[in-house]
C-alpha positions as CSV (number, residue, x, y, z in Angstrom):
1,X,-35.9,-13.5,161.2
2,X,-32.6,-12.2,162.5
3,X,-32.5,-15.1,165.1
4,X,-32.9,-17.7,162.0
5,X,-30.5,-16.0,160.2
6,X,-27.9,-15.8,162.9
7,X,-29.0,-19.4,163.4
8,X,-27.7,-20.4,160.2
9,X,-24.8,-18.7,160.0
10,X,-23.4,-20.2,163.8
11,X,-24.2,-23.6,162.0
12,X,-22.6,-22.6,158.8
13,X,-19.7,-21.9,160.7
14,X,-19.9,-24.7,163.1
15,X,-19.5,-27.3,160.1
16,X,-17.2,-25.7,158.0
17,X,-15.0,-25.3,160.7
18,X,-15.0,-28.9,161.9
19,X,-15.1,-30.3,158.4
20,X,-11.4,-31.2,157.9
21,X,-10.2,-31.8,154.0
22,X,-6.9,-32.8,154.6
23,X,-6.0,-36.9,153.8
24,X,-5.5,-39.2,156.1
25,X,-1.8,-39.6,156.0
26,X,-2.2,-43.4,156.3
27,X,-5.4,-43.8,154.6
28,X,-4.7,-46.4,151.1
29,X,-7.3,-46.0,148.5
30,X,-7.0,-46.9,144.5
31,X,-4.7,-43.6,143.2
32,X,-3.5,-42.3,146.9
33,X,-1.7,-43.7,149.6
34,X,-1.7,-40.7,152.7
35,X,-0.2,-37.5,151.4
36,X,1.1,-39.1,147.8
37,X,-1.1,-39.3,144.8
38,X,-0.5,-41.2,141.3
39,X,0.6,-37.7,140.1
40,X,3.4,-37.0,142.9
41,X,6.9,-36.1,141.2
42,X,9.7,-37.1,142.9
43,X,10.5,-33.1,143.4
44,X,7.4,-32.8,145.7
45,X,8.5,-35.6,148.4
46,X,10.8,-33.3,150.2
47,X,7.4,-31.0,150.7
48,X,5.2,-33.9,151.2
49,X,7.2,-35.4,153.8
50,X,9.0,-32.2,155.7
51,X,8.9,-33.4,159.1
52,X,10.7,-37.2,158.4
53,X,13.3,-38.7,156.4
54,X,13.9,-39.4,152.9
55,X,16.7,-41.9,152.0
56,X,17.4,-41.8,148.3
57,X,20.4,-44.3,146.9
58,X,21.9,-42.8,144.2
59,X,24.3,-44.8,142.1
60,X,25.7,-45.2,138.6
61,X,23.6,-48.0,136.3
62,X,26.8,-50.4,136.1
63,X,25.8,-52.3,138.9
64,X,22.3,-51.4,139.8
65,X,20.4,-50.6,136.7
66,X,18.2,-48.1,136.9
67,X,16.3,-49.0,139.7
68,X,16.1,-45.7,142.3
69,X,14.2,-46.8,145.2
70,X,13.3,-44.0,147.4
71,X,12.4,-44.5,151.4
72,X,10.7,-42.9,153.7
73,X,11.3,-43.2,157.5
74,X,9.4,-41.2,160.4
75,X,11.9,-39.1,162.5
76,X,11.4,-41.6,165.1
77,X,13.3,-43.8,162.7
78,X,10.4,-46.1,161.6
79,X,10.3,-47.2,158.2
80,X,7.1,-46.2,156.5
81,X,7.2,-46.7,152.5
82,X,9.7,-47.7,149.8
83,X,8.9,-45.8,146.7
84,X,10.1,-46.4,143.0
85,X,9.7,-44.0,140.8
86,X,9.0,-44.5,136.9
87,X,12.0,-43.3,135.8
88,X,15.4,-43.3,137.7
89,X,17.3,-40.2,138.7
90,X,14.5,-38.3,137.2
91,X,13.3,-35.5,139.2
92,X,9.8,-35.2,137.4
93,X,9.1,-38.9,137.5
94,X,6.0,-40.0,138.9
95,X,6.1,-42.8,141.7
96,X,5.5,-46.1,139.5
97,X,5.1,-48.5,142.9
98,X,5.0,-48.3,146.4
99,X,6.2,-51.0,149.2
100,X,3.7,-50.6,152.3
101,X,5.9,-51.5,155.2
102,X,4.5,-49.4,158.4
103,X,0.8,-51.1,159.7
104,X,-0.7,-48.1,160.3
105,X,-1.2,-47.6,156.6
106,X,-4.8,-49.3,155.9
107,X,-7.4,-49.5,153.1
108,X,-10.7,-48.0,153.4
109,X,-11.7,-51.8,154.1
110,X,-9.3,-51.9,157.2
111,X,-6.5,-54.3,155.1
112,X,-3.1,-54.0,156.0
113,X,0.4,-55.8,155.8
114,X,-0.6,-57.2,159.0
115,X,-3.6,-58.8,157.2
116,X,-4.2,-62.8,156.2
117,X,-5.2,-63.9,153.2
118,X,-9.0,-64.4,154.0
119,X,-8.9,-60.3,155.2
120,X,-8.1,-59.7,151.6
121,X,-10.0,-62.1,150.0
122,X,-13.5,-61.1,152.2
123,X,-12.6,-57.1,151.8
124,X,-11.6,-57.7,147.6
125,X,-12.1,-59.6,144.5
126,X,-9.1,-61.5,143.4
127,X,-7.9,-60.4,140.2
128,X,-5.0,-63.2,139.9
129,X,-2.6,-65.2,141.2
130,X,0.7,-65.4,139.8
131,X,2.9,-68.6,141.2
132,X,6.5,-67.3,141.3
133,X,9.6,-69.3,142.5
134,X,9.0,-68.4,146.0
135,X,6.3,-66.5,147.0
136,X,2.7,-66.2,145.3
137,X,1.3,-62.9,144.3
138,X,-2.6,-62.0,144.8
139,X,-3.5,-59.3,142.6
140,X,-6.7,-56.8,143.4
141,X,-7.2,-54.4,140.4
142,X,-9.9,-52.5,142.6
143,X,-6.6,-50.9,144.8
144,X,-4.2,-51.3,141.9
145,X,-2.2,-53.8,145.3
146,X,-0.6,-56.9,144.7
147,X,0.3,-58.9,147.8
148,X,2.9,-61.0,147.6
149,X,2.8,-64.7,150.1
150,X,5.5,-66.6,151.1
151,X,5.8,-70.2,150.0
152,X,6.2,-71.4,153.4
153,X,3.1,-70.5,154.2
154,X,0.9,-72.8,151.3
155,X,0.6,-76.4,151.9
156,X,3.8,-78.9,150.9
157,X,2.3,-80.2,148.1
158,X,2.1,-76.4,146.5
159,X,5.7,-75.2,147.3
160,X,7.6,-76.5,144.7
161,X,5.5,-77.0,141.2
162,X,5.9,-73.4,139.4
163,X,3.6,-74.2,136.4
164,X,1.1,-75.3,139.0
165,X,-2.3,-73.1,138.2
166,X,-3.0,-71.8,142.4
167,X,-6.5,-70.5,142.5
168,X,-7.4,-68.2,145.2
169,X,-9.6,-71.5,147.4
170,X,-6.3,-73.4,147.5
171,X,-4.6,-70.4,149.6
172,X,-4.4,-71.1,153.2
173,X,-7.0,-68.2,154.8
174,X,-4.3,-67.7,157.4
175,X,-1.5,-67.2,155.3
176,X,0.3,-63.8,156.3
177,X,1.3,-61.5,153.7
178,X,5.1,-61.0,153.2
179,X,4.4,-57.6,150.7
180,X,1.6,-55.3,150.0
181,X,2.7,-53.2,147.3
182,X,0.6,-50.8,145.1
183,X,1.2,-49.8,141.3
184,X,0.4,-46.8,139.6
């Protein structure tokens, strides 16, 4: 009986010990991106990311508005995310949207920046496409992620018409995306 018991508790201790609960720091999933959550205040980043760089423009709202955005570079110097928070030159805002701009950040269905339009569209339903003046935007509601797609990369006849209606068949499957942005 002792021997079962000890048994148990090795195994107890085996598994709790490997089983790690700490995020994937590039992992992309519907309300957390790595270490950042839909809740993160813009006071928590200096916690969140200690060990890299945070670049934060502040300037009055003559010329800018109130946009703030917030980026976040590795201390290598890569770039990693653009962040914009809900409210500007508010410490307790939330993070409204977030620019993905290092591949290493990834969805649970392996989509990144680096991804074409047919990795998307076999990994996610298409919630819309919006046709902009020059770039298309593919919506998935299941990530909260738009992706925006250069012009350039649709066929001539679909560059130029803005009220055209673009349905998700029409897009190129090897067009590359230009942005992959989530929303809170």
């Amino acid at each position: 009986m002792k021997n079962v018991l000890s048994a148990l508790v090795c195994a107890l201790l085996i598994t709790s010990c490997s089983n790690d609960n700490s995020p994937n720091p590039f992992k992309i999933s519907k309300n957390r991106i790595g270490l950042l959550t839909d809740s993160t205040q813009v006071k928590q980043l200096d916690s969140i990311y200690s060990n890299d760089s945070i670049v934060r423009y502040i300037a009055g709202d003559e010329f800018i508005g109130s946009v703030n955005t917030i980026e976040i570079y590795e201390k290598g110097g890569e770039k990693l995310l653009d962040l914009t928070p809900k409210e500007a030159l508010d410490s307790t805002s939330v993070i409204s949207s977030i620019n993905i701009i290092d591949p290493r950040y990834i969805t649970a269905k392996n989509i990144s920046n680096l991804s074409t339009f047919k990795d998307i569209q076999s990994a996610y339903k298409i919630s819309k496409v919006n046709n902009l003046i020059d770039v298309i935007m593919v919506t998935v509601n299941e990530i909260n992620a738009s992706f925006t797609i250069d012009k350039k990369e649709l066929p001539a006849s679909m560059r130029f018409n803005m009220s055209m209606e673009i349905d998700p068949i029409q897009i190129p499957e090897k067009a590359k995306i230009k942005y992959f942005m989530i929303h809170w």
